[in-house]
C-alpha positions in Angstrom: 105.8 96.2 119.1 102.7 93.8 118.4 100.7 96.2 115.5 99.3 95.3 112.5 99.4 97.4 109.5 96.8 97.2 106.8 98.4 95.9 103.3 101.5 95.9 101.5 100.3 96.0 97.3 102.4 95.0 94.1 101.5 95.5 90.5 103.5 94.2 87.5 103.2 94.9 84.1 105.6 92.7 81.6 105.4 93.1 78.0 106.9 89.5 76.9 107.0 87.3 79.4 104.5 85.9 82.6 103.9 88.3 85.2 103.2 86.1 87.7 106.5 84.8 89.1 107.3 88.4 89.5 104.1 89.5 91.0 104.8 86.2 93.8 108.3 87.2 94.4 107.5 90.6 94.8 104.7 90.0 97.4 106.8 87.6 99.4 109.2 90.2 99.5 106.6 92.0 101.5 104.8 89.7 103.4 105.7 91.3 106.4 103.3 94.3 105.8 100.2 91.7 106.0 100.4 88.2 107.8 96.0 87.6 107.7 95.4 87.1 103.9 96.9 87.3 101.0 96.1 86.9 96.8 97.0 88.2 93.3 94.6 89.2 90.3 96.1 88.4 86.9 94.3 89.6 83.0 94.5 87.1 80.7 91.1 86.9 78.5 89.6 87.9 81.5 90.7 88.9 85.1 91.1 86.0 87.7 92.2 85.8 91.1 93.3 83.9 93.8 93.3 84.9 97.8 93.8 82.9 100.8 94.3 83.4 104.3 97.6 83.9 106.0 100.9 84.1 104.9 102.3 84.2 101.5 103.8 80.6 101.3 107.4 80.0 100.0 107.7 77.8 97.4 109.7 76.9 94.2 108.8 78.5 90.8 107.9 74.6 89.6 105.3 74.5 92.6 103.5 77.7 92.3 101.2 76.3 89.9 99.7 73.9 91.8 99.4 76.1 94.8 98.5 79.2 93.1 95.7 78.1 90.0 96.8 81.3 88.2 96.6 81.3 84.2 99.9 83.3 82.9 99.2 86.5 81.8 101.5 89.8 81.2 99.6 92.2 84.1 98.5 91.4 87.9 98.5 92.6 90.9 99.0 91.2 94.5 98.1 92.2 97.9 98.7 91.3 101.5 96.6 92.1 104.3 95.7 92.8 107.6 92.4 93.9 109.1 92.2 97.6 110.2 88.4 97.9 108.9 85.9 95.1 109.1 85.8 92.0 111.6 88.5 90.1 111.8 86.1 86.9 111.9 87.8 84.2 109.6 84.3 85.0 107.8 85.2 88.4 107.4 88.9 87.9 106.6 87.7 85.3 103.8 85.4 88.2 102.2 87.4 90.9 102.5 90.8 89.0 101.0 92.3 91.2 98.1 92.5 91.8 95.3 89.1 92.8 95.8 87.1 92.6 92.2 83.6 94.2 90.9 81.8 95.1 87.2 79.3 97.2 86.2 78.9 94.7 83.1 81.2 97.2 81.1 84.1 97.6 83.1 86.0 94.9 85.5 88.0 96.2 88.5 90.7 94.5 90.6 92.0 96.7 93.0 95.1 96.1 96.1 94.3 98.4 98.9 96.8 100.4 101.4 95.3 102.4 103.6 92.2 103.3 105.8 89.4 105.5 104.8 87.9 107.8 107.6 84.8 108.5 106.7 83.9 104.7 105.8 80.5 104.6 107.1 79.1 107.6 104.8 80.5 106.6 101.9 79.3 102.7 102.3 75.8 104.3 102.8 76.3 106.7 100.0 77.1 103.6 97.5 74.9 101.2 99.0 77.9 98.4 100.0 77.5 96.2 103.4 79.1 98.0 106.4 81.0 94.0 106.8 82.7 94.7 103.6 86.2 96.8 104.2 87.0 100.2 102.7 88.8 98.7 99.4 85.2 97.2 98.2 84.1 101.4 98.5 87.2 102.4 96.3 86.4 99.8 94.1 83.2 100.9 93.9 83.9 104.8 93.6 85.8 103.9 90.7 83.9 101.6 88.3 81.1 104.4 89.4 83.7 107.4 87.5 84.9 105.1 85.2 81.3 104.5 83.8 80.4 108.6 84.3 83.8 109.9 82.3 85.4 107.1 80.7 88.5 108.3 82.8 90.7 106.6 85.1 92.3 109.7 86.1 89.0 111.2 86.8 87.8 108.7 88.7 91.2 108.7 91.1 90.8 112.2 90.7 86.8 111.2 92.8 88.5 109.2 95.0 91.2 112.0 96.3 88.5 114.4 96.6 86.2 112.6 98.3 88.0 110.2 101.1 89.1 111.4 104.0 92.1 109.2 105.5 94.8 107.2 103.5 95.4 105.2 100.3 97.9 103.8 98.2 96.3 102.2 95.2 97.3 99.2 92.2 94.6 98.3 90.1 93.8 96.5 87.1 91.3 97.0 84.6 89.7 94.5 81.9 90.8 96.7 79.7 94.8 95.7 79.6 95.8 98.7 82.1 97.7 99.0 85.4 97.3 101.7 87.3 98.4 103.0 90.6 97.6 106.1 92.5 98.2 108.0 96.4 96.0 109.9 98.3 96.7 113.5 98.5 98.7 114.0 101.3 100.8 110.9 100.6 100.6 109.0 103.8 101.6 105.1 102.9 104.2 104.5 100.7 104.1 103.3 97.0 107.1 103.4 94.6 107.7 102.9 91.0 110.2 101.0 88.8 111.2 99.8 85.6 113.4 97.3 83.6 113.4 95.6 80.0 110.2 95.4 79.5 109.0 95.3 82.9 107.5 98.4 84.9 106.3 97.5 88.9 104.7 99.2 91.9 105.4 98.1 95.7 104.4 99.4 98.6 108.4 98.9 99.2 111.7 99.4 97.0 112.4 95.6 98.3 109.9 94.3 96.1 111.4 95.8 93.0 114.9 94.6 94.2 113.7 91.0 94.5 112.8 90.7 90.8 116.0 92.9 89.7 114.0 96.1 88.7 115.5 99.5 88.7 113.9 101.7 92.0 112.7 105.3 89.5 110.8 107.2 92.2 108.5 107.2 94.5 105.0 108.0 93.7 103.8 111.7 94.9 101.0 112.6 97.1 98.0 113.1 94.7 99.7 111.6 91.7 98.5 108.8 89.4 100.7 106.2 86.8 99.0 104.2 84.3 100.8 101.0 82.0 99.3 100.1 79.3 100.0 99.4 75.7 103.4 101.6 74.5 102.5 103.7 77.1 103.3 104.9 80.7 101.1 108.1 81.7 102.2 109.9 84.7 99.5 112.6 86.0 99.5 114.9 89.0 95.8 114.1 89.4 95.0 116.4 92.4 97.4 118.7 93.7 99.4 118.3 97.0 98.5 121.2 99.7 101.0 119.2 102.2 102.8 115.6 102.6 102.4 113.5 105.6 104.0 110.5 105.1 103.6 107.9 107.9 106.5 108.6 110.4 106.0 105.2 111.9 107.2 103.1 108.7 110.7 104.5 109.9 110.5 102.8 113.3 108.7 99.2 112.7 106.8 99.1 109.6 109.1 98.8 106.8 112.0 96.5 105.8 115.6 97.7 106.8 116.5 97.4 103.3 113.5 99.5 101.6 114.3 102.9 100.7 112.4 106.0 101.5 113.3 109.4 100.4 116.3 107.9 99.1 117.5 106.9 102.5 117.5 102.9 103.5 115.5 102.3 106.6 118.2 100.8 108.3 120.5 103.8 108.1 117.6 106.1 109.5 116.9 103.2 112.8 120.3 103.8 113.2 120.6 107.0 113.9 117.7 106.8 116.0 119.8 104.9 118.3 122.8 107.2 117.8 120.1 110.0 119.2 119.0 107.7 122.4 122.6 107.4 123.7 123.2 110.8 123.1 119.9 111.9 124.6 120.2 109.9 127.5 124.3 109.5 128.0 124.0 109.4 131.7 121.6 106.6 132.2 123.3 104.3 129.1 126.6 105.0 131.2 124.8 102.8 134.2 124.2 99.9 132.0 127.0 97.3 131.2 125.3 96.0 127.9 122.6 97.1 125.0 120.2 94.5 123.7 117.3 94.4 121.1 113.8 93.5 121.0 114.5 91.7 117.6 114.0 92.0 114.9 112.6 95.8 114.1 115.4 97.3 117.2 118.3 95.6 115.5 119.7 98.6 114.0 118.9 101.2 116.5 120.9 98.9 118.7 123.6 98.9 116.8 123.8 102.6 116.9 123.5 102.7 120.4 126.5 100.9 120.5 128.5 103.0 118.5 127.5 106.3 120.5 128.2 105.0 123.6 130.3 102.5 123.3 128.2 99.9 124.8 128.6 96.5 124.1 125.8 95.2 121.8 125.4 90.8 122.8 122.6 89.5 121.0 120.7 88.2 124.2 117.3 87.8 123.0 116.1 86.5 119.6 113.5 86.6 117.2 111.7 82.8 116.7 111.3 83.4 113.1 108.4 80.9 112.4 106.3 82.5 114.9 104.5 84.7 112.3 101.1 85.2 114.7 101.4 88.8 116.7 100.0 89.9 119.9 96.9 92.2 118.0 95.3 89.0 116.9 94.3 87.2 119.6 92.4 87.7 122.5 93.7 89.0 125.8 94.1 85.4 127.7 95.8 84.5 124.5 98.2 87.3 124.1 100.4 86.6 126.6 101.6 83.2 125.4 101.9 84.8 121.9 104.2 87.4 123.6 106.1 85.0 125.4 106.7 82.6 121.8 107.7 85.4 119.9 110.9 86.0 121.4 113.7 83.8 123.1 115.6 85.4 125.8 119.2 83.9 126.7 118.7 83.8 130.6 122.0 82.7 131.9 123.2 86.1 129.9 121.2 88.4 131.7 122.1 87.4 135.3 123.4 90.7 136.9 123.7 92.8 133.6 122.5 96.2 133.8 120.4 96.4 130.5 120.0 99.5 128.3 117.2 97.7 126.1 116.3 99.4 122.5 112.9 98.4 121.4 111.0 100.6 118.8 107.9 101.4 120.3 105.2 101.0 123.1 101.7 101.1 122.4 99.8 98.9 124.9 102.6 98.3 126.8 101.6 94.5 126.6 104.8 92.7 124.8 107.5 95.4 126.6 105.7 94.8 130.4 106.2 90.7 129.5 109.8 91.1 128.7 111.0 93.2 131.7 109.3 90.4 133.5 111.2 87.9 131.6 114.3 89.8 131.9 114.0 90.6 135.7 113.6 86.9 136.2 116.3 85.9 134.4 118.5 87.7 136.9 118.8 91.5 135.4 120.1 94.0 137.7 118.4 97.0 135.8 116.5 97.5 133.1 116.5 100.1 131.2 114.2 101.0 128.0 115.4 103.2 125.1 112.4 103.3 122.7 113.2 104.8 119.3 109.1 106.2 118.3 108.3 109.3 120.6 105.6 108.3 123.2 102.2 107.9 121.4 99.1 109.7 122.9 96.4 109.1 119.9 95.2 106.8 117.5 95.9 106.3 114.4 93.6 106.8 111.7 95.5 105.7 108.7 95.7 101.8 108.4 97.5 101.2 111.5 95.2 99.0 113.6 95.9 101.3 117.5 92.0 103.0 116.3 91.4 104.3 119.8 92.3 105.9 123.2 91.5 103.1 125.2 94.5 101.0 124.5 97.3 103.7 124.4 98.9 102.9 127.4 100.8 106.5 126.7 97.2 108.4 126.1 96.6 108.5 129.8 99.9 108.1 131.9 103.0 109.8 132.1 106.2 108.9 131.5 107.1 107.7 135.2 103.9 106.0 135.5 104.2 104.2 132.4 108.1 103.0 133.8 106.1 101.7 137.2 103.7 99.9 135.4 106.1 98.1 133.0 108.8 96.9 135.9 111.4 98.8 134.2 114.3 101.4 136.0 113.4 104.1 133.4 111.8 104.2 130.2 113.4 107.1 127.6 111.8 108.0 124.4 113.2 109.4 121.9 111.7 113.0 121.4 110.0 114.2 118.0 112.1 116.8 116.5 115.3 113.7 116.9 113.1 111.5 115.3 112.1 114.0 112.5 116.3 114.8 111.7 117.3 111.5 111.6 114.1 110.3 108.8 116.3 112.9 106.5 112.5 114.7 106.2 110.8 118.0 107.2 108.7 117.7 110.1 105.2 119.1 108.0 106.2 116.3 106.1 105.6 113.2 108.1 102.0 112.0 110.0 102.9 112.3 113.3 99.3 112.5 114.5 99.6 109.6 116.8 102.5 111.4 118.9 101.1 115.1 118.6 97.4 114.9 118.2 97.4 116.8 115.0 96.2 114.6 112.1 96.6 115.8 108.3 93.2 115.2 107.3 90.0 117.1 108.6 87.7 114.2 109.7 90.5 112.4 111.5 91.1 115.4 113.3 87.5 116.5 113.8 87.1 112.8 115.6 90.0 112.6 117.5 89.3 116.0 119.3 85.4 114.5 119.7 86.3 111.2 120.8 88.7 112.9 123.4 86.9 115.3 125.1 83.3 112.4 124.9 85.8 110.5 127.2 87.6 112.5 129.6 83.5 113.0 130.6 83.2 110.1 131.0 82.2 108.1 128.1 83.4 105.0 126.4 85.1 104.0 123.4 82.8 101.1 121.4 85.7 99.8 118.5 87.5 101.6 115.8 86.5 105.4 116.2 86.2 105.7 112.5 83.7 102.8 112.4 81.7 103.7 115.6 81.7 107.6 115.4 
């Protein structure tokens, strides 16, 4: 728990009718993916846009207007965000809002970012962009910069696949009446495409094409690029894909339970992950008298649990759904109240239960360590943790915002040590190659570089192994490693 993920993107081109109450619906939809800023980008005689910080608000079609200023128009795009490059200053988070927009006088660009690029500091040199800016202001960039050199918007994804290490899934808009939409090579965040009278959409997930009652038609393919415009839908296999790596960790927390990936729902797939923890570990789930959840990302696996061993799932903790703010944004003295807001333990419950509690990850250890606290308190006998994400030992490069060694609780301790230092009776992973069957995919085609070491794209690797070795003699990490290497 407590990780932020960079962006969730939408893009929406309707031939008859306003784009915009389907471009809103289909970000809300997905405002889970980015609770620090949000906006939209919409052509009309010219592009305009909107951003603001936080959530998406919910609001009625008849009061969108007045909150959101947009002109109607038949194409936009929308974005939500969270910081995994840049400050997270409010400054920086007002700045670095998307849809981010640029011209070169000819061409306008509004683009919805996804992703993290790796080598960020050479290519912001290279173009000449301020290191505050994030990495979606240096795809922007890269593109207008093709754009003007071929006239090609294929060419110029085409510039941006060859030349970024780390992740990307892309919706932009041009001034020129086209939508467009490309993946990085590998294929690492997701981005699907769908269609329905007159309407075609991309979203980061299949929820934001169910929202608005479009029909799911695939999902985009590592190195491929769609473009909408006028009687015409081009789809181009602009670089080809050596291997896919899709992010293994929108199984376990990322996504919505009802998105679909590789036509598979999500919550089918955390399931079984919880069908594999009681089978794993049948003799320690036939100590406890009861499974619980960390709400809500757990839910499912829980449920699974059950079913294998035959458990009883009681709902003894909850979610407090208006407590959007998570852990990774505040300071240290902060997080612990954050933790202890977020979720509502029934106490007089607990009292002499033995717990088998399914939570889907631990990265810092923070938000699990408070709850076995919680729960000890409130009278638990034992506690026992059943996490469904294998334990992680790296960073992640790819727009998940756990950028270094430091605060990895599983980089440097093992397993026991890991259960001393978070109060509980035992902590049980699940291990990779049950994680891997039950995501319905091949192994060399997930990321898992945050549970293995081994990352899919050279730099990444290159600085992991650096960054490693610089501190096991005895250096220290200074920030992201992609922003201080």
């Amino acid at each position: 728990m407590s990780l932020r993920e960079s962006c969730g993107v939408y893009g929406v081109y309707a031939n008859s009718k306003n784009a915009f109450p389907l471009l809103y619906w289909g970000m809300l939809a997905q405002n889970h993916r980015g609770h620090q800023s949000h906006g939209f980008a919409i052509l009309n005689e010219r592009i305009e846009s909107y951003t603001s910080l936080g959530l998406i608000p919910v609001l009625s079609e008849s009061n969108l207007k007045n909150e959101v200023p947009l002109m109607s128009g038949r194409i936009g795009i929308g974005n939500v965000r969270y910081a995994t490059s840049a400050s997270s200053s409010l400054e920086s988070l007002k700045n670095n809002a998307m849809p981010v927009i640029d011209s070169d006088g000819e061409s306008t660009i509004a683009l919805s970012f996804n992703g993290n690029v790796v080598n960020i500091r050479r290519l912001q040199n290279m173009l000449g962009i301020d290191p505050s800016l994030s990495d979606a202001h240096v795809i922007c960039r890269m593109i207008l910069k093709k754009i003007r050199e071929t006239k090609s918007l294929i060419e110029a994804s085409k510039y941006c696949m060859e030349s970024i290490d780390g992740s990307f899934s892309i919706v932009g808009l041009t001034n020129k009446g086209e939508l467009f939409a490309f993946k990085d090579p590998v294929g690492v965040k997701p981005l699907c495409y769908g269609c329905k009278k007159g309407v075609s959409a991309f979203s980061s997930e299949s929820v934001g094409l169910d929202i608005n009652d479009i029909n799911l038609d695939h999902e985009l393919n590592p190195g491929e690029m769609m473009i909408i415009a006028e009687n015409r839908v081009e789809r181009t296999q602009a670089l080809p894909c050596k291997r896919k790596a899709f992010c293994a960790f929108e199984f376990a927390y990322f996504a919505r339970p009802d998105s679909k990936f590789n036509h598979k729902y999500v919550y089918e797939t955390r399931r079984d992950f919880g069908v594999n923890l009681a089978r794993k570990y049948s003799d320690i789930a036939s100590r406890c008298d009861v499974v619980i959840s960390l709400p809500e990302t757990a839910n499912d696996a829980a449920y699974g649990f059950h079913e294998e061993s035959g458990l009883k799932w009681d709902m003894l903790t909850r979610r407090h759904r208006y407590v959007s703010q998570r852990a990774f944004i505040t300071g240290v003295e902060e997080r612990s109240n954050v933790i202890y807001r977020k979720v509502n333990i029934l106490k007089s419950k607990i009292k002499g239960k033995r717990l088998a509690v399914v939570d889907d990850s631990i990265v810092r250890g923070d938000t699990t360590r408070s709850v076995v606290k919680r729960l000890r308190a409130a009278g638990a006998e034992e506690v026992h943790l059943f996490i469904t994400f294998p334990k992680i030992i790296g960073p992640c490069f790819y727009g998940i915002d756990m950028a270094s060694y430091s605060e990895l609780i599983g980089a440097w301790k093992t397993i026991e040590e890991i259960t001393s230092e978070l109060g509980a009776d035992s902590v049980n992973y699940q291990p990779i190659e049950d994680y891997v069957a039950a995501t319905g995919m091949r192994k060399d085609e997930l990321c898992l570089g945050c549970v293995t070491g081994e990352y899919p794209t050279p730099l990444a690797n290159e600085m992991a192994k650096k960054m490693k070795k610089y501190i096991l003699e005895g250096g220290r990490e200074d920030g992201r490693i992609y922003e201080s290497c």
